[in-house]
Backbone as ProteinMPNN parsed JSONL, in Angstrom:
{"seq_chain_A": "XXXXXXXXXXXXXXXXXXXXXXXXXXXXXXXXXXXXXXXXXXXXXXXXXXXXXXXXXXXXXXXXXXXXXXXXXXXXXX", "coords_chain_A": {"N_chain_A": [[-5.526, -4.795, 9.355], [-7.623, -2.411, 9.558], [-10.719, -2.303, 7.175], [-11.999, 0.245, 5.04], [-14.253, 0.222, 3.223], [-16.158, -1.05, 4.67], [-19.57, -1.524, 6.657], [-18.919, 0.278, 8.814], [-17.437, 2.366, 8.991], [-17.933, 5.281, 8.157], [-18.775, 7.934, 5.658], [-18.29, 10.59, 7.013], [-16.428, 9.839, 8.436], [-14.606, 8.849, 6.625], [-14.021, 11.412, 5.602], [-12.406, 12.944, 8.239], [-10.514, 11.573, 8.526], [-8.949, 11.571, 6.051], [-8.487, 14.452, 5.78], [-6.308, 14.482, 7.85], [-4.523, 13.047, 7.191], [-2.375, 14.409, 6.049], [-0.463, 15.547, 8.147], [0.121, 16.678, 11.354], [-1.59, 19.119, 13.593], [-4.89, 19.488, 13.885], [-7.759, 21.68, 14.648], [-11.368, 20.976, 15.172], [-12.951, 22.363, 13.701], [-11.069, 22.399, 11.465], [-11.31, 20.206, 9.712], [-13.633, 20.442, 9.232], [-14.455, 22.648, 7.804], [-12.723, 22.228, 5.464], [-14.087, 20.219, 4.113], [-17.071, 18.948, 2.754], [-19.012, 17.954, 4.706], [-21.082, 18.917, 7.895], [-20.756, 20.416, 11.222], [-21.362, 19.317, 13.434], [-21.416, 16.301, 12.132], [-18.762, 15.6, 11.727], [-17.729, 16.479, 14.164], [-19.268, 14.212, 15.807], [-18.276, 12.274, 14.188], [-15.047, 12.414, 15.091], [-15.723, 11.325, 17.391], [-16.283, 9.157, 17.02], [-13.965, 8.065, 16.132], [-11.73, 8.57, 18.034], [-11.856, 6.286, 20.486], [-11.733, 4.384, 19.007], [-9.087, 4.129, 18.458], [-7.958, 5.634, 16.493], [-7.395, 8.043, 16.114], [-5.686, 10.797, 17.981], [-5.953, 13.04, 20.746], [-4.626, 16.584, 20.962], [-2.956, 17.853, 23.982], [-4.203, 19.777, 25.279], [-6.292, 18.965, 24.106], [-7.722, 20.119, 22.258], [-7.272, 19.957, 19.818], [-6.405, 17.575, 17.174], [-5.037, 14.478, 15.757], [-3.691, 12.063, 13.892], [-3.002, 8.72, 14.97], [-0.747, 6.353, 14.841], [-1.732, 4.095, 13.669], [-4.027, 4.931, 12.939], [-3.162, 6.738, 10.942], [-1.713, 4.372, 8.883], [-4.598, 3.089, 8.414], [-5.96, 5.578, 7.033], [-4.112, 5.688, 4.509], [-4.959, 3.65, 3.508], [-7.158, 4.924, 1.803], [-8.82, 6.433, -0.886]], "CA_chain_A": [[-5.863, -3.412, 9.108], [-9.367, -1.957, 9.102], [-11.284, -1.873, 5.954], [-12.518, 1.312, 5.272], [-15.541, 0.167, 2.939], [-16.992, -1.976, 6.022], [-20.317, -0.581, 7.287], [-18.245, 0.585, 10.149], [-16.511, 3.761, 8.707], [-19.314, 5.945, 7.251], [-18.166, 8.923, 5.12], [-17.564, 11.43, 7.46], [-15.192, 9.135, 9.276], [-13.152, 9.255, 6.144], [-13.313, 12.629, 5.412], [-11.748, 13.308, 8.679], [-8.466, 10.529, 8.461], [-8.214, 12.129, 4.517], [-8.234, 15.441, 6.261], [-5.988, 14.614, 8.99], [-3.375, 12.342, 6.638], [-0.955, 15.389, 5.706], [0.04, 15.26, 9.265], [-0.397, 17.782, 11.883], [-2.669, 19.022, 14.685], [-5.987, 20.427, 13.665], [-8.714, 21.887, 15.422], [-12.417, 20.148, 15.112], [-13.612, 23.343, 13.032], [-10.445, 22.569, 10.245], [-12.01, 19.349, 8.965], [-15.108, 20.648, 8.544], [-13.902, 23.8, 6.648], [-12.141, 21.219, 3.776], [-14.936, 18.906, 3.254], [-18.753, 19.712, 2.836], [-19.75, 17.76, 6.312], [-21.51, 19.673, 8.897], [-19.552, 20.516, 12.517], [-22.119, 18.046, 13.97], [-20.978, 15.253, 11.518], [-17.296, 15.72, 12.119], [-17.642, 16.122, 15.818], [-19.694, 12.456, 15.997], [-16.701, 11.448, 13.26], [-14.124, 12.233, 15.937], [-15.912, 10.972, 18.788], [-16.363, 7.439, 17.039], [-12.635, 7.713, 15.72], [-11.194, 8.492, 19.084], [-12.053, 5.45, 20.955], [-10.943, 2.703, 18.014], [-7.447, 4.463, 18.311], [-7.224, 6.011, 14.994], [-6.986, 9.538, 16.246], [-5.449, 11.422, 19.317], [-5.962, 14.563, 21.249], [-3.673, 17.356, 22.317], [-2.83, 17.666, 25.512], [-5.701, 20.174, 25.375], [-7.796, 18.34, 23.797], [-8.657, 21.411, 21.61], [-6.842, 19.776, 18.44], [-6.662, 16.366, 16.668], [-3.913, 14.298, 14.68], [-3.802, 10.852, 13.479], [-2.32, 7.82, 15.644], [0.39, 5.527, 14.09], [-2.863, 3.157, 13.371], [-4.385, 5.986, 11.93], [-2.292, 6.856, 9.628], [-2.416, 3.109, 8.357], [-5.767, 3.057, 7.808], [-5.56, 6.325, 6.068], [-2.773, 5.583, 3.698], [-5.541, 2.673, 2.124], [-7.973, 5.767, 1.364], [-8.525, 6.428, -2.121]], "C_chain_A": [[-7.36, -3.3, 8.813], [-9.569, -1.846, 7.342], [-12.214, -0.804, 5.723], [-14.067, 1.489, 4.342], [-16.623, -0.415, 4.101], [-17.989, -1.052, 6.511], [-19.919, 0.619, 8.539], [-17.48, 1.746, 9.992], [-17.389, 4.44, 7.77], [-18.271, 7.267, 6.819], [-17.507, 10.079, 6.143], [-16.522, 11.159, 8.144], [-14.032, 9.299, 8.318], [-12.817, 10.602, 5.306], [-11.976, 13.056, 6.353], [-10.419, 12.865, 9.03], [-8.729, 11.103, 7.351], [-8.079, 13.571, 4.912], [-6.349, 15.752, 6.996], [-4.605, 14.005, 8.698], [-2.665, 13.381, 6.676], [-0.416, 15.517, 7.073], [-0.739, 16.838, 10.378], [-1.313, 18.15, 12.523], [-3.632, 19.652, 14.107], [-7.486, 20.294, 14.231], [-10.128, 21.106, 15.025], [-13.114, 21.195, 14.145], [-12.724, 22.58, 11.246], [-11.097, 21.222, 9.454], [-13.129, 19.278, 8.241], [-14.982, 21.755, 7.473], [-13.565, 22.882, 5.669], [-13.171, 20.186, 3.224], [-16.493, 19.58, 3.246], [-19.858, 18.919, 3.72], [-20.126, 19.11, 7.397], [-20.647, 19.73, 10.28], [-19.997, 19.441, 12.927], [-21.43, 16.498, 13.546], [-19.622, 15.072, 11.766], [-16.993, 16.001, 13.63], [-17.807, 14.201, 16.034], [-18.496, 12.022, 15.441], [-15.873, 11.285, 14.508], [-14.496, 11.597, 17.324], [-15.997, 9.185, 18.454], [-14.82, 6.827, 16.796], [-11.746, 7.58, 16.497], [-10.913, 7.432, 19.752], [-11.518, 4.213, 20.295], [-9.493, 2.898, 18.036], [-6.867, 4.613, 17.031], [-7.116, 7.241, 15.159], [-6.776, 9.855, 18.173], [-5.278, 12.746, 19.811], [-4.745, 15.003, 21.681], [-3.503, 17.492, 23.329], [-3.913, 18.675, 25.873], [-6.815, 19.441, 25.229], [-8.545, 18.888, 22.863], [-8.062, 21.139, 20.146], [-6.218, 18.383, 18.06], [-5.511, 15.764, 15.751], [-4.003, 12.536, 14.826], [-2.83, 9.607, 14.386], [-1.3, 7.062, 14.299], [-0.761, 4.515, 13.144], [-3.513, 3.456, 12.545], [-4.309, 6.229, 11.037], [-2.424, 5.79, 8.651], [-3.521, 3.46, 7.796], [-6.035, 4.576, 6.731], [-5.07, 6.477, 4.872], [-3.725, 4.499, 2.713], [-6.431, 3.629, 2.025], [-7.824, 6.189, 0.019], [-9.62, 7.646, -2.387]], "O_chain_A": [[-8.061, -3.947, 8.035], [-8.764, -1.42, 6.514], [-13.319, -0.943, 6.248], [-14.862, 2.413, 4.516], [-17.802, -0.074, 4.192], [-17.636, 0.087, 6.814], [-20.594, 1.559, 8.959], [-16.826, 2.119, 10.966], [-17.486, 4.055, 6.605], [-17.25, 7.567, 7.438], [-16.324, 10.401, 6.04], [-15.708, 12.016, 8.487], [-12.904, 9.672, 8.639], [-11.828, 10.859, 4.62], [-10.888, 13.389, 5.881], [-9.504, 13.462, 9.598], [-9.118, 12.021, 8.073], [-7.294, 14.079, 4.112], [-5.541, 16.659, 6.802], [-3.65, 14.177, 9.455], [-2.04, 13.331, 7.736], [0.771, 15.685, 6.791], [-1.668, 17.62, 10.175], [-2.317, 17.528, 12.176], [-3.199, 20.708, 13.644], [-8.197, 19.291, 14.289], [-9.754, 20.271, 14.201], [-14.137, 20.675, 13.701], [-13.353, 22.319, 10.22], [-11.39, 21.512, 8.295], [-13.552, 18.63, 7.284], [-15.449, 21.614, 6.343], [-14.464, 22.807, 4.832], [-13.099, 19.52, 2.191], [-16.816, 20.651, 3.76], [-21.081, 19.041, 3.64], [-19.409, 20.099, 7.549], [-19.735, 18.904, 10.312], [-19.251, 18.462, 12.898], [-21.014, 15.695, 14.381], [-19.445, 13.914, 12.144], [-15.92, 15.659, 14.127], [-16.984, 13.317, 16.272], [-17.683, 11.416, 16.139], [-15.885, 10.183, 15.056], [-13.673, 11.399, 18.217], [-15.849, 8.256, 19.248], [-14.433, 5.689, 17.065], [-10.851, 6.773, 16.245], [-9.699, 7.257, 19.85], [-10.993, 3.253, 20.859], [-8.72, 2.003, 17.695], [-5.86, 4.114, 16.528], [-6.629, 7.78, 14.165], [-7.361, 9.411, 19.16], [-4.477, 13.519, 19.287], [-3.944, 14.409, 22.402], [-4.448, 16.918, 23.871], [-4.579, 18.373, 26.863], [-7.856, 19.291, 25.869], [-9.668, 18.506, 22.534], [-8.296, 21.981, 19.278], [-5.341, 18.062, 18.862], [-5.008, 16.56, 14.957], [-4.367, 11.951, 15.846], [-1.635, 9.886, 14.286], [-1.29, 7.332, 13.098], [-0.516, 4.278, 11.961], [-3.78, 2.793, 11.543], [-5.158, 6.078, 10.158], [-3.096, 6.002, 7.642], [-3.527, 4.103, 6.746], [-6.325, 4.343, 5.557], [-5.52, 7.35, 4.13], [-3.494, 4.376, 1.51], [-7.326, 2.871, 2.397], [-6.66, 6.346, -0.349], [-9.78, 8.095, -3.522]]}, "name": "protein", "num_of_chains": 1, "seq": "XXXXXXXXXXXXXXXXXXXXXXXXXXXXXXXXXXXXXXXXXXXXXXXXXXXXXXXXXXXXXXXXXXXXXXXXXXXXXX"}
């Protein structure tokens, strides 16, 4: 399991898995509304989070929810 202090997960990365834990699809705006990151910062977040396979798009594409992996790594967030 990832370690989420590791240079490799910078804050806004875990705003948006502590966002994204309660389950559920949410748009790229709702993460940024709950935390005090910028859209910018939480866009990059999801674009670095996407690719490691800790988050997955709607079939749009227009809203975001946590992989099985995800979740994991999530669940050690404190």
């Amino acid at each position: 399991m990832e370690r989420l202090r590791s240079p490799g997960v910078n804050p806004a990365e875990r705003a948006v898995l502590r966002t994204l834990a309660p389950g559920g699809l949410l748009t790229t705006a709702q993460p940024q509304r709950a935390t005090a990151h910028t859209t910018r910062s939480i866009r990059n977040a999801l674009a670095r989070l996407h690719p490691r396979g800790l988050i997955v798009p709607s079939r749009d594409r227009c809203r975001w929810q946590l992989s099985p992996r995800g979740r994991a790594v999530a669940a050690t967030i404190r």
